[in-house]
C-alpha positions as CSV (number, residue, x, y, z in Angstrom):
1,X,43.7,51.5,-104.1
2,X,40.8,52.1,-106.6
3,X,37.3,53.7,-105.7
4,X,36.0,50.7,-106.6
5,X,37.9,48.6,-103.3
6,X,35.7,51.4,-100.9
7,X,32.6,51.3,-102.4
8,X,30.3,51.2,-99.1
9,X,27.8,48.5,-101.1
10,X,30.2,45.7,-101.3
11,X,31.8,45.4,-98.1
12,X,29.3,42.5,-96.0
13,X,29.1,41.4,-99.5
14,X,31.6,39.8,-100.5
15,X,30.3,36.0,-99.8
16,X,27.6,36.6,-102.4
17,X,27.3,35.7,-106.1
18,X,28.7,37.1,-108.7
19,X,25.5,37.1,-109.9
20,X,24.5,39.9,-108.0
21,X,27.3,42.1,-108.7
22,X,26.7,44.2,-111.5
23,X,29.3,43.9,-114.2
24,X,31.5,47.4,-114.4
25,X,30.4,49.5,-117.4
26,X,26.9,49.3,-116.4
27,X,23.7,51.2,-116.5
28,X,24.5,53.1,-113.1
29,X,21.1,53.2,-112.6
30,X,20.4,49.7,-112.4
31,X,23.5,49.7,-110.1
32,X,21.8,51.9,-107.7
33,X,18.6,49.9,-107.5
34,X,20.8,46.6,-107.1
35,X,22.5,48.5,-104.2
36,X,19.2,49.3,-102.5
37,X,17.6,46.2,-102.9
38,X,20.7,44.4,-101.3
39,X,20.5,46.7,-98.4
40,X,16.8,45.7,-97.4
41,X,17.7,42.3,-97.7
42,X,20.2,43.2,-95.0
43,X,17.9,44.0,-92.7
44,X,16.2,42.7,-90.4
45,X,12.6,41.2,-91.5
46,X,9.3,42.2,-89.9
47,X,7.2,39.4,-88.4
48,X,3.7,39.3,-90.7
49,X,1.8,39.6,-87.7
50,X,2.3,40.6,-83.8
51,X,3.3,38.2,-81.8
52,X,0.1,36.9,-79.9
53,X,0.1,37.7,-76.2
54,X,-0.9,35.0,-73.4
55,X,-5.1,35.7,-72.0
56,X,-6.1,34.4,-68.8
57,X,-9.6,33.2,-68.7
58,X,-12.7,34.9,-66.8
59,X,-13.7,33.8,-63.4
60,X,-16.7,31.8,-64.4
61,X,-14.1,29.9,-66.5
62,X,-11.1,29.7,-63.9
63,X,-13.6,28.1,-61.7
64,X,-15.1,25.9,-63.4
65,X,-11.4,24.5,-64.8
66,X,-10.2,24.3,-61.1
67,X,-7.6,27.1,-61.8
68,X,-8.7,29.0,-58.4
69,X,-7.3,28.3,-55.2
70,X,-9.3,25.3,-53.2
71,X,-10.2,28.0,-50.5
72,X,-11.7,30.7,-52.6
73,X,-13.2,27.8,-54.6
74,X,-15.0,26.1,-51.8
75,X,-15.8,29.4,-49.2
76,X,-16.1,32.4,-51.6
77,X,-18.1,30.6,-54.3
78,X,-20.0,27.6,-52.4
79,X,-20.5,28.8,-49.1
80,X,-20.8,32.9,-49.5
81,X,-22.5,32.9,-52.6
82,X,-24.3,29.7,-53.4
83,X,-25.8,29.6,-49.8
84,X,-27.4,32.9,-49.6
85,X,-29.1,31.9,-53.0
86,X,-30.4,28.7,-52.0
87,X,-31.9,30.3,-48.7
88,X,-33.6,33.5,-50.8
89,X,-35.3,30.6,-53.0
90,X,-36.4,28.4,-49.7
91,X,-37.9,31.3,-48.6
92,X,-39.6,32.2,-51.5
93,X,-41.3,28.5,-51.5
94,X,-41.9,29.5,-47.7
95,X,-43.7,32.4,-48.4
96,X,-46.2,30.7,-51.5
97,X,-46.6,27.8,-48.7
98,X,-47.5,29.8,-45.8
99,X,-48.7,33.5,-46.7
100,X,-49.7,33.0,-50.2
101,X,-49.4,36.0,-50.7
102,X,-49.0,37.1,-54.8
103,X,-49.3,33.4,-55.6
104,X,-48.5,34.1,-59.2
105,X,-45.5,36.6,-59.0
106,X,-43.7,34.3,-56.6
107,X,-44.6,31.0,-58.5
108,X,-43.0,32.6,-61.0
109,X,-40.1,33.2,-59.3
110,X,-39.5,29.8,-58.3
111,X,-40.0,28.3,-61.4
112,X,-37.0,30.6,-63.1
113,X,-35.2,30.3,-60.0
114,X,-34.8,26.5,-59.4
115,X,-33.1,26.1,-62.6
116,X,-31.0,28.9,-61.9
117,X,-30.1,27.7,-58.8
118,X,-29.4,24.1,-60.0
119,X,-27.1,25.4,-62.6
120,X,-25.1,27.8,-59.8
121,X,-24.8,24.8,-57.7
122,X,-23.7,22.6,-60.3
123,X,-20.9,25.4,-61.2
124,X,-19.8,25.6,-57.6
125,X,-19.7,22.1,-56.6
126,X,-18.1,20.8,-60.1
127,X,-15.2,23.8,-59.6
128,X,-14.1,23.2,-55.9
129,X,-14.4,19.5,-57.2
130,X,-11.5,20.7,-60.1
131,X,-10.0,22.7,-57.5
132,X,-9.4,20.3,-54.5
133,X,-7.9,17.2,-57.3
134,X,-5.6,20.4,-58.6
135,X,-4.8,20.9,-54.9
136,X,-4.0,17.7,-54.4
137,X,-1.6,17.4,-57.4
138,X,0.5,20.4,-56.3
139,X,1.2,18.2,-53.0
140,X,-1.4,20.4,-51.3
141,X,-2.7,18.5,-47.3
142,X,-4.7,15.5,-48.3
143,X,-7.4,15.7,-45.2
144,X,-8.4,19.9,-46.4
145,X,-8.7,18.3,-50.2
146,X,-10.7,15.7,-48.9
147,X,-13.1,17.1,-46.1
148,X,-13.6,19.6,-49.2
149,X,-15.0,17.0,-51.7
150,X,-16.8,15.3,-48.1
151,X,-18.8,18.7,-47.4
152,X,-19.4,19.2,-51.6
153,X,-21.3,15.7,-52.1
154,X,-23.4,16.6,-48.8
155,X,-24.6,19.5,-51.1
156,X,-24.9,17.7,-54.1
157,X,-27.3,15.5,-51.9
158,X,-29.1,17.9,-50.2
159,X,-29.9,19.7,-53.6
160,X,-31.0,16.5,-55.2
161,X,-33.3,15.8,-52.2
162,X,-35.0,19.6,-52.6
163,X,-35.2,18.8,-56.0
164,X,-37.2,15.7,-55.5
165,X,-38.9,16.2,-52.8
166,X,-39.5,20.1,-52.2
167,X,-39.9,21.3,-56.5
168,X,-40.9,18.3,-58.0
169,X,-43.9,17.3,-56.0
170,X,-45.5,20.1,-56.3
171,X,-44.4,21.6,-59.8
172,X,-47.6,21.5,-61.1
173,X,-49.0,23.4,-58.4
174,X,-46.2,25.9,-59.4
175,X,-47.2,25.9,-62.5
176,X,-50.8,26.5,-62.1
177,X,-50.2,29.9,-60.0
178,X,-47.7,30.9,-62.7
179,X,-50.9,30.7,-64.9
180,X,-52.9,32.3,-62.6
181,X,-54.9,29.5,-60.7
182,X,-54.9,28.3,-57.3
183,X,-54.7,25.2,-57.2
184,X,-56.5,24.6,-54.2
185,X,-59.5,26.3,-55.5
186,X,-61.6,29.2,-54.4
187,X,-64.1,29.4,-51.9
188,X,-67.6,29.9,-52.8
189,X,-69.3,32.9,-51.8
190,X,-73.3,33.3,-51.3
191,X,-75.2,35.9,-50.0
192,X,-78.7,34.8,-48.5
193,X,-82.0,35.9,-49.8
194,X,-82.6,38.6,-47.1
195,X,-79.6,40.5,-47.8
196,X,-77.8,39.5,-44.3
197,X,-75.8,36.5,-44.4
198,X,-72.7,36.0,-46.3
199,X,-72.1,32.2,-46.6
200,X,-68.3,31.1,-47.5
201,X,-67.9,27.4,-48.1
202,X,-64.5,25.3,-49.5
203,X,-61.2,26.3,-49.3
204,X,-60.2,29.9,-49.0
205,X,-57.9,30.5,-52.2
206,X,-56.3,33.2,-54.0
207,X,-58.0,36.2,-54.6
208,X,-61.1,35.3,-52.2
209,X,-60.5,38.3,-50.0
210,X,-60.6,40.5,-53.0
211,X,-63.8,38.7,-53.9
212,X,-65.3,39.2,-50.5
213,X,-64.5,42.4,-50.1
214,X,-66.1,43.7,-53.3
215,X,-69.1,41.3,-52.4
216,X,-69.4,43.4,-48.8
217,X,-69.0,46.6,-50.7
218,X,-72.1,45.8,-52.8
219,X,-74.4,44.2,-50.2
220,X,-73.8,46.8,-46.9
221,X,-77.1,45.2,-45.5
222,X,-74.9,42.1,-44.3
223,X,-74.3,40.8,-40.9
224,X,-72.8,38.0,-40.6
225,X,-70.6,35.7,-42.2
226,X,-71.5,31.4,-42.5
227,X,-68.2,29.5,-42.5
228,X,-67.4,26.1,-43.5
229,X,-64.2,25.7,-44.6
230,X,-61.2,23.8,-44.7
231,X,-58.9,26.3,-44.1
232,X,-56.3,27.7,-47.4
233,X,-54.3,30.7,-47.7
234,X,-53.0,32.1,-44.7
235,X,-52.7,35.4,-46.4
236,X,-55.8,35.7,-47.6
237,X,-57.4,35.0,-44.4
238,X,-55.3,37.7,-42.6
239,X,-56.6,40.0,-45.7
240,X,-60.3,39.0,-44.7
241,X,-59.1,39.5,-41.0
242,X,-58.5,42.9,-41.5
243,X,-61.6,44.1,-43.7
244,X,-63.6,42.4,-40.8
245,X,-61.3,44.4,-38.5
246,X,-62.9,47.7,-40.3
247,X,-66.5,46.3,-40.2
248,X,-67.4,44.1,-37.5
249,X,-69.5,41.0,-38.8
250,X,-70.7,38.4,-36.4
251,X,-69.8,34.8,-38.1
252,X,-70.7,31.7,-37.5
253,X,-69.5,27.8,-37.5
254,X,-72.1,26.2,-39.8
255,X,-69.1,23.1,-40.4
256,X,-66.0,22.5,-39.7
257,X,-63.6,25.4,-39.9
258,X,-60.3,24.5,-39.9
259,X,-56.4,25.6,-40.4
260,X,-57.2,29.3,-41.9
261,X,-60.6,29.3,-41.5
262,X,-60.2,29.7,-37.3
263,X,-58.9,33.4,-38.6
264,X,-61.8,34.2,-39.8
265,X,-64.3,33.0,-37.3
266,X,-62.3,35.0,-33.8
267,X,-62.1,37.8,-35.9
268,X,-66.3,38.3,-35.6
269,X,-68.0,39.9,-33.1
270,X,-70.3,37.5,-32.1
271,X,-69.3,33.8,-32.8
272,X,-71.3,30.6,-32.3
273,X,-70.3,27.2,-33.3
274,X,-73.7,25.9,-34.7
275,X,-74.3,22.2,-33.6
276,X,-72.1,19.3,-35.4
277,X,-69.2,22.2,-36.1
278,X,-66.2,22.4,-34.9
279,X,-63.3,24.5,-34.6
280,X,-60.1,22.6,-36.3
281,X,-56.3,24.0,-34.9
282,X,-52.9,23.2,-36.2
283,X,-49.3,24.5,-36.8
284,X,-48.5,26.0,-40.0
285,X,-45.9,24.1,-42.7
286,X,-44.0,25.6,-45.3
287,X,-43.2,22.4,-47.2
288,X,-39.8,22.7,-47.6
289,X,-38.4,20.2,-44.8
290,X,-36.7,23.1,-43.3
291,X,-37.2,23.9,-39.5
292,X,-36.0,26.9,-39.2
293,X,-38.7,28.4,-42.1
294,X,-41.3,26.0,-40.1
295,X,-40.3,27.8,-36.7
296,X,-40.9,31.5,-38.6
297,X,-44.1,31.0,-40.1
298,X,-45.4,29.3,-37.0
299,X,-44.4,32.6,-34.8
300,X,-46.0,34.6,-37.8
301,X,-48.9,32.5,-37.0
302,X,-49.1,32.7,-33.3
303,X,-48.8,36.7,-33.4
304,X,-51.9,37.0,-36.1
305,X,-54.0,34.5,-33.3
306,X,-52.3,36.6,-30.7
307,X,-53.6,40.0,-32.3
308,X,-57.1,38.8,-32.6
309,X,-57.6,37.3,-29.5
310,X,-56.4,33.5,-29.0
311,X,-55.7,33.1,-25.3
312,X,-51.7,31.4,-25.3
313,X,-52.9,28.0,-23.9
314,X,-54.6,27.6,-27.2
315,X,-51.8,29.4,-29.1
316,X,-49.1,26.8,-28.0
317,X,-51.7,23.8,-28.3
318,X,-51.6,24.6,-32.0
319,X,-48.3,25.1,-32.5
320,X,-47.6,22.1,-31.4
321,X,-49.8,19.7,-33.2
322,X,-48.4,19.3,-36.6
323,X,-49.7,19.7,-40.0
324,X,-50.7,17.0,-40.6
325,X,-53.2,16.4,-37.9
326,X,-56.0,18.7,-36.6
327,X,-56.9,19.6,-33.0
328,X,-60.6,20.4,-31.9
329,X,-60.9,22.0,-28.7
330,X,-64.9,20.9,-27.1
331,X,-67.4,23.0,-27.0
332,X,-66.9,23.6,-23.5
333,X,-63.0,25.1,-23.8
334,X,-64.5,27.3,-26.4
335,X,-67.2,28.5,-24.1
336,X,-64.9,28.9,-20.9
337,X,-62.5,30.8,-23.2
338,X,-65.1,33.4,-24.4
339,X,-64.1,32.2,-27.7
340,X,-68.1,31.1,-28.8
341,X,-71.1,32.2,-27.3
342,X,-73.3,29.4,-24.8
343,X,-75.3,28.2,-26.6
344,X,-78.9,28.1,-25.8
345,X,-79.6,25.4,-23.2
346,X,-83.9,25.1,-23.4
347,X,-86.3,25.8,-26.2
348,X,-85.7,29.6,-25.7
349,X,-83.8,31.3,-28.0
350,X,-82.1,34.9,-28.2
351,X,-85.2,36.8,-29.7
352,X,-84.3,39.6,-32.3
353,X,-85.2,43.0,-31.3
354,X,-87.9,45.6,-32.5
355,X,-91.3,45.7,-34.0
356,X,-90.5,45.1,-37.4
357,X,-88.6,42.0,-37.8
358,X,-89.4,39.8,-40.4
359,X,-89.8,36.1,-40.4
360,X,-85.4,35.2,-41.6
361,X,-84.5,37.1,-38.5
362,X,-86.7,34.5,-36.4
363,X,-85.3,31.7,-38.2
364,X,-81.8,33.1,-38.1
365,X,-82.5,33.2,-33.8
366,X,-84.0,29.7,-33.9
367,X,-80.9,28.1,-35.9
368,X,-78.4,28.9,-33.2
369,X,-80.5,26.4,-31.0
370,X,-78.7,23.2,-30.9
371,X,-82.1,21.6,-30.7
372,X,-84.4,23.5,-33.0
373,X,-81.6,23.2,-35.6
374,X,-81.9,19.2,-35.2
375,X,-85.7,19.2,-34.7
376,X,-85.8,20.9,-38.0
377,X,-83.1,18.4,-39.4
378,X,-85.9,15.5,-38.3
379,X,-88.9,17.1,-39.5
380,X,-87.7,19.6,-42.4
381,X,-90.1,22.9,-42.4
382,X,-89.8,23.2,-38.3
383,X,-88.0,26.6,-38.1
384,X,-89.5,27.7,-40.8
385,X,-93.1,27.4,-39.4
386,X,-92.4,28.9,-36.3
387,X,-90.1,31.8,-37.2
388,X,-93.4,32.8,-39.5
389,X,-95.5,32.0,-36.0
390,X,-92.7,34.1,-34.0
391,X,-93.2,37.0,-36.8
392,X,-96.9,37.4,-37.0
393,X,-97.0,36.9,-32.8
394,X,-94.5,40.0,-32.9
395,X,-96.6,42.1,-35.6
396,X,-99.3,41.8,-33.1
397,X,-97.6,42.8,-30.1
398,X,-97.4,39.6,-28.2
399,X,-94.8,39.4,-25.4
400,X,-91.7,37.6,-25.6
401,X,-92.8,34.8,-22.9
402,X,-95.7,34.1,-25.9
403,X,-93.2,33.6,-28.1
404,X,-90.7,31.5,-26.6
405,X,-94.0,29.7,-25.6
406,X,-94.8,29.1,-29.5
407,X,-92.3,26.8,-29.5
408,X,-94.0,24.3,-27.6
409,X,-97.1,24.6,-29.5
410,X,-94.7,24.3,-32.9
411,X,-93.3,21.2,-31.1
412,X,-96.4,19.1,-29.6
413,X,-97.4,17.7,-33.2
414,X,-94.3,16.2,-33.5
415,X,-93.3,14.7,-30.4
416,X,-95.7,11.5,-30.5
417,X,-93.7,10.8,-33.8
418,X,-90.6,10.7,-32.0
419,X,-91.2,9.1,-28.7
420,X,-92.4,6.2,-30.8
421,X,-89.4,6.4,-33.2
422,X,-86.8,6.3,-30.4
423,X,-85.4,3.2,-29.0
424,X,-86.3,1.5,-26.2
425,X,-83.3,3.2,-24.0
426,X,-84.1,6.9,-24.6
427,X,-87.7,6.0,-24.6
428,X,-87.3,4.7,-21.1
429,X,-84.8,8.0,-20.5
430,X,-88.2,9.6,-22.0
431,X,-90.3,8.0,-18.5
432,X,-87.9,8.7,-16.1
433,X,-87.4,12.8,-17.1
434,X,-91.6,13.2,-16.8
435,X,-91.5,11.0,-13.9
436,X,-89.2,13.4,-12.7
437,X,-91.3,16.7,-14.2
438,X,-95.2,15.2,-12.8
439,X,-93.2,15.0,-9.0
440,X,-91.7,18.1,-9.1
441,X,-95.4,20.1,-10.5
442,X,-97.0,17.6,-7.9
443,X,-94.9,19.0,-5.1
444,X,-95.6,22.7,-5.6
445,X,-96.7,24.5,-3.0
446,X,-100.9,25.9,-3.8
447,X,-101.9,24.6,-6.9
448,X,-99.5,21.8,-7.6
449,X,-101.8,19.3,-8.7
450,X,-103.4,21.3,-11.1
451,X,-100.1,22.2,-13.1
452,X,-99.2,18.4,-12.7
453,X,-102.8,17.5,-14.7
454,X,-101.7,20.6,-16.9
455,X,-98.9,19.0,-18.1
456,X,-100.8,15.3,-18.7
457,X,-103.5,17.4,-20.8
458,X,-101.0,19.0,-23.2
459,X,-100.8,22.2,-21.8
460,X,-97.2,22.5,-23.3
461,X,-96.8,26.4,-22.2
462,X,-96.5,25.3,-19.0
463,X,-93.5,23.1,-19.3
464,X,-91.8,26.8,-19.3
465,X,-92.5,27.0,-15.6
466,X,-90.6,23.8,-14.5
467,X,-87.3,24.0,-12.6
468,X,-84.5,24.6,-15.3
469,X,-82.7,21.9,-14.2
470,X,-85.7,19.9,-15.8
471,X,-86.2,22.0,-19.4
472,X,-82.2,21.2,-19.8
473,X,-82.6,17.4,-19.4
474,X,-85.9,17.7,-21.5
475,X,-83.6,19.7,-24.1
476,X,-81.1,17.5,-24.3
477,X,-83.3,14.5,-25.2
478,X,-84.8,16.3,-28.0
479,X,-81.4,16.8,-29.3
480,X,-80.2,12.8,-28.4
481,X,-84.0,11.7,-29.8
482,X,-84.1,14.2,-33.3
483,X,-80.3,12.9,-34.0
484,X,-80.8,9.4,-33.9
485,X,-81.6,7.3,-36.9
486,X,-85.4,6.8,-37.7
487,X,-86.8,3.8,-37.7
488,X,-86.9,1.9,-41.6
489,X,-90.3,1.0,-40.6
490,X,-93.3,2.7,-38.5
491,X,-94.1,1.5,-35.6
492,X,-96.6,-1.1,-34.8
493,X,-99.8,-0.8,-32.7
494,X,-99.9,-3.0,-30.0
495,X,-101.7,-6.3,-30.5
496,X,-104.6,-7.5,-28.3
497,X,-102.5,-10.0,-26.7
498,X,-99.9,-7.0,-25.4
499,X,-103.1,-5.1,-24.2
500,X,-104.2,-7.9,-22.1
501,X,-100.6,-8.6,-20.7
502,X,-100.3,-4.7,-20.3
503,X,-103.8,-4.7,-17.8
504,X,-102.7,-7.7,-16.5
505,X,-99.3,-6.0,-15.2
506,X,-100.1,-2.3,-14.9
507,X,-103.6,-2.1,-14.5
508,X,-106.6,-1.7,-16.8
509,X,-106.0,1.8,-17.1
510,X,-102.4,1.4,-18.9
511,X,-102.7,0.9,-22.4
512,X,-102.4,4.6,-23.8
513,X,-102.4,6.4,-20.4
514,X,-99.8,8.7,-22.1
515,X,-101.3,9.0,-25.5
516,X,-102.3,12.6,-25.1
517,X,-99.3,14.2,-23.4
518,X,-98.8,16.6,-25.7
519,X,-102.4,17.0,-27.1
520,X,-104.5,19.6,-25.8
521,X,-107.9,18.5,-24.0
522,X,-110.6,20.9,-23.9
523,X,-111.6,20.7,-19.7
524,X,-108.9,18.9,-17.5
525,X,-110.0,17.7,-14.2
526,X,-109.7,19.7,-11.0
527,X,-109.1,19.4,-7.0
528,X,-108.8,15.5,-6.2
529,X,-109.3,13.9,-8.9
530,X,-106.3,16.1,-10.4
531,X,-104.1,14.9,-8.1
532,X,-105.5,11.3,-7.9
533,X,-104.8,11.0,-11.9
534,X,-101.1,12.7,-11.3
535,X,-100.3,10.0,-8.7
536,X,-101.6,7.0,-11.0
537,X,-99.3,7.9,-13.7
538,X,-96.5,8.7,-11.5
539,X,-97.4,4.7,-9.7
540,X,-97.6,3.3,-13.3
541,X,-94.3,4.6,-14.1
542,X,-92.8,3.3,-11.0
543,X,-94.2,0.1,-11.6
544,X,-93.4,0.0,-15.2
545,X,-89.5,0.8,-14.2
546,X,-89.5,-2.4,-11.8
547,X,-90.4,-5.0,-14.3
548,X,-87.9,-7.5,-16.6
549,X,-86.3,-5.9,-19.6
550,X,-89.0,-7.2,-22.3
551,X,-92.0,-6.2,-20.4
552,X,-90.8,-2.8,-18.9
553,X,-90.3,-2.1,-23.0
554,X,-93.3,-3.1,-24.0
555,X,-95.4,-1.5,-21.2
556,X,-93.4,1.9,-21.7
557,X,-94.0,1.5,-25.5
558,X,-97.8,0.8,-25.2
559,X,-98.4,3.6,-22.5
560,X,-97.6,6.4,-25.2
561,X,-99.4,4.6,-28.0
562,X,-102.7,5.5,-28.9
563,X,-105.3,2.5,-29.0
C-alpha cells in the first residue's frame, strides 16, 4: 500500500470532485494550501452574528399590555399607588380652598399634578382592564375578572366627575394664582386722616396680611381696625389674627363681615357692631365634593374660633350651616355672649378721656351711637358739628354732664324737620312718648311743674333728667324716625279750613301748641300757671288720641306746626 492510500487529507474526501484533487506531480505547495483550505471547509461555520436573546419588557410596559397578574394589576398599582396620589392632589385643592395659604406654589402644583394624575389613572385602569380579559382567557374565575372591571369603571367615573366638576370649573382660577393673582381680589386698605383708624373693605385676598402688616408697621399711631368684608382667605385672616394677637387693636363692624371676616373682628379688644352691620357665620368648603376634607377644614375652623374666643353654641351653629348660606346671630346673642359691646341706649355716648382730645376722637365716640350715626345719616354734617362742640366744651374744661348735654342742643334744630317728615304712625308714637315724659316731670315731687313747663319751652338739657326708661323710648324713635324715608315733598301748612276744624275739636288754643318744643323761650312761666299749661297740653293730647283716624292725624300734625 502506497503513501499516497494514507495521506491524512483524503480520507472524508473521497465523495468530492476530482476537481479538487490535485493532479500527482504537482506544485506541492499548492497541494498544501488545497489541503488547508479543504480542512476549514470541514469545519464547522461560525454564525455572523450572536444569536439574539429573548428581553422581557419593563413594568410600566408589562402593565400596560396586561402581562401582570390581575391581583398585582388591580391592588398594587390601582389601589396602593394610584389612591394615595389622588388623595395628596385632593388635598392640595383642599388646602388652596380653605387655608389659601401659598396660593401660587400650590396652584401650581395642581395644575402639573391633574395631568399627571389623569395620565397615572389612565395607565392603571387601562392595565388591570388588559389584565382581568388576559385572566379571563387563561380560564381564570369569571366573578374576580369581572368585580375587577366593575370597581375600575367606578374609577374611571369618579375621575371624570373630579375632572369636570372639581378642576375644570375652576381652572381659570388656578390659573390666575399660578400667575400670581387672586382671583377673588384684594381687600382695600385705608388709613384715616388722624392717623387712628385702619379701614379694610372687600374681600380679604392673597397677600393682604402681608399688606396690613407693613401698613401697621408704618402708622404705630393706629387703633382700631373698620371692617366690611365679605370674608376670603382663611389663611390670611388667621395671619391677621395673629399680628392682632401681638398688638391689640379694637375693630369695628362698619358692614357686614362675613365668613373670614368674623376672624378678624373677635380677635379685637374692643368690638362693636356699628348699626345696619352684622356678623355673617358659616362652615368652611373645600370644593372638592369630598366629606371627609369638608369635615377637616371645618374642625380646623372650629379650633381657630375656639382659640380666639367663640363660645361652642356659636361654634357648632356655624358648622352646621353650609356654605352656601350665611347665619347672623341678633344683636342681642352678640351682646349676651360678650362678643360686641352694648351699644349705647340714650343720646350719651362713651366720652374719650383727657384734656387734649381733638375733635375725630369726639366723632369716633359719637359714631358708635346707633342713633347719632342715623341722625347724621338724615342730616349729613350732625357728628361732625357736635364732636367740634364736644372738643372746644372739653378745651374749656366743661364737665362731662355739659357735654353729653350738647347733644340736645346739636339735636333741637333738627327735630321740627323730622316730626313733620314722619308718618302719621310714629308721629302719633311721637304724642304718646311726651305725653308720657310731661306726666312723669308733672308728677315729681317739689318742683314738678316747673321741669314739666321746662321741657314745653325747649329746655332740652333737661330731657337728661327723665326716667331712663323714657330717654330709651325717646332714642329709639330717633333711630325708627331718622331711618325712614323722607318725604318727596315738604310738608304743607295747614289751611284755614283745618285751623277752624282744629279749634272747633281741640280748643282755640290747638293749632301750634307744640310748635316750640324744642325752641328755647327766653322767660317760661312759673307756679300755677306752669302747671295749668302742663295739664292743657297733656288734656289736648288725650283728647287728640280719642278722635277718628283722619282727624286725630290732622290735629296731631297741626299741633307741631307752626302757624
Amino acid at each position: 500500500m502506497s503513501l499516497k492510500n494514507h495521506d491524512p487529507t483524503q480520507a472524508d474526501h473521497s465523495g468530492e470532485s476530482s476537481s479538487h484533487t490535485p493532479a500527482p506531480g504537482t506544485d506541492p505547495t499548492a497541494w498544501q494550501q488545497a489541503a488547508k483550505a479543504r480542512t476549514r471547509s470541514a469545519s464547522p461555520k461560525r454564525a455572523a452574528h450572536p444569536v439574539a436573546t429573548e428581553r422581557r419588557p419593563g413594568y410600566i410596559a408589562s402593565h400596560w399590555h396586561g402581562e401582570q397578574s390581575l391581583a398585582q394589576s388591580f391592588w398594587l398599582n390601582n389601589v396602593l399607588l394610584s389612591v394615595p396620589l389622588a388623595m395628596l392632589l385632593t388635598g392640595v385643592m383642599s388646602w388652596i380652598s380653605v387655608k389659601g395659604g401659598s396660593l401660587q406654589i400650590s396652584a401650581i402644583t395642581a395644575l402639573l399634578g391633574w395631568p399627571l394624575l389623569m395620565a397615572f389613572n389612565v395607565w392603571c385602569i387601562v392595565g388591570a382592564w388588559r389584565a382581568a380579559r388576559e385572566y379571563l382567557r387563561m380560564g381564570g374565575a369569571a366573578l374576580w375578572a369581572w368585580l375587577a372591571r366593575l370597581s375600575l369603571g367606578v374609577g374611571a367615573l369618579q375621575l371624570v366627575v373630579s375632572l369636570l366638576f372639581g378642576l375644570l370649573p375652576d381652572l381659570g382660577e388656578y390659573w390666575q394664582m399660578a400667575r400670581g393673582i387672586d382671583p377673588i381680589g384684594q381687600a382695600t386698605l385705608k388709613v384715616s386722616a388722624d392717623g387712628h383708624v385702619v379701614q379694610l373693605r372687600g374681600p380679604i385676598g392673597m397677600g393682604d396680611a402681608g399688606r396690613l402688616q407693613r401698613l401697621l408697621e408704618a402708622t404705630p399711631s393706629v387703633r382700631r381696625l373698620e371692617l366690611a368684608s365679605p370674608g376670603g382667605r382663611v389663611y390670611e385672616a388667621e395671619q391677621v389674627v395673629a399680628l392682632m394677637s401681638k398688638s391689640r387693636y379694637n375693630t369695628r363692624a362698619v358692614g357686614n363681615c362675613e365668613s373670614a371676616c368674623t376672624l378678624l373682628f373677635l380677635a379685637g379688644r374692643e368690638r362693636q357692631l356699628m348699626p345696619g352691620a352684622q356678623l355673617g357665620f358659616h362652615r368652611a368648603s373645600t370644593g372638592t365634593y369630598n366629606p371627609v376634607f369638608d369635615e377637616l377644614a371645618n374642625q380646623e375652623l372650629a379650633a381657630l374660633y375656639r382659640r380666639i374666643g367663640l363660645p361652642e353654641d356659636f361654634i357648632r351653629r356655624t358648622v352646621k350651616t353650609p356654605s352656601s348660606s350665611m347665619w347672623y346671630p341678633h344683636s342681642d346673642e352678640l351682646v349676651a355672649h360678650a362678643l360686641i359691646a352694648a351699644l349705647p341706649q340714650t343720646l350719651d355716648v362713651a366720652l374719650p378721656a383727657g384734656q387734649d382730645n381733638q375733635a375725630a376722637d369726639f366723632a369716633d365716640a359719637l359714631q358708635g351711637s346707633p342713633a347719632w350715626h342715623a341722625l347724621d345719616q338724615r342730616f349729613a354734617g350732625t357728628l361732625e358739628r357736635l364732636a367740634a362742640r364736644m372738643q372746644a366744651a372739653r378745651a374749656a374744661a366743661a364737665s362731662d354732664e355739659a357735654l353729653q348735654s350738647l347733644g340736645y342742643a346739636e339735636l333741637a334744630p333738627r327735630m321740627p324737620e323730622l316730626i313733620a317728615s314722619v308718618s302719621p304712625v310714629q308721629r302719633r308714637q311721637y304724642a304718646q312718648l311726651l305725653r308720657a315724659q310731661l306726666k312723669t316731670a308733672l308728677g315729681q315731687p317739689g318742683k314738678g311743674s316747673e321741669t314739666c313747663l321746662a321741657l314745653l319751652s325747649g329746655q332740652v338739657a333737661l330731657r337728661r333728667q327723665l326716667p331712663l326708661e323714657l330717654q330709651i323710648r325717646e332714642t329709639a324713635w330717633l333711630v325708627e324716625a331718622a331711618n325712614s324715608e323722607p318725604p318727596r315733598f315738604a310738608p304743607k301748612p295747614a289751611t284755614a279750613i283745618e285751623l277752624e276744624v282744629m279749634r272747633r275739636t281741640l280748643g282755640s288754643h290747638s293749632p301750634g301748641l307744640l310748635a316750640g318744643l324744642w325752641e328755647q323761650t327766653a322767660a317760661p312761666p312759673s307756679g300755677r300757671a306752669a302747671a295749668n299749661r302742663c295739664e292743657t297740653v297733656i288734656q289736648t293730647l288725650d283728647r287728640a288720641a280719642a278722635l277718628p283716624v283722619a282727624q286725630r292725624e290732622l290735629s296731631e300734625r297741626v299741633l307741631f306746626q307752626r302757624l
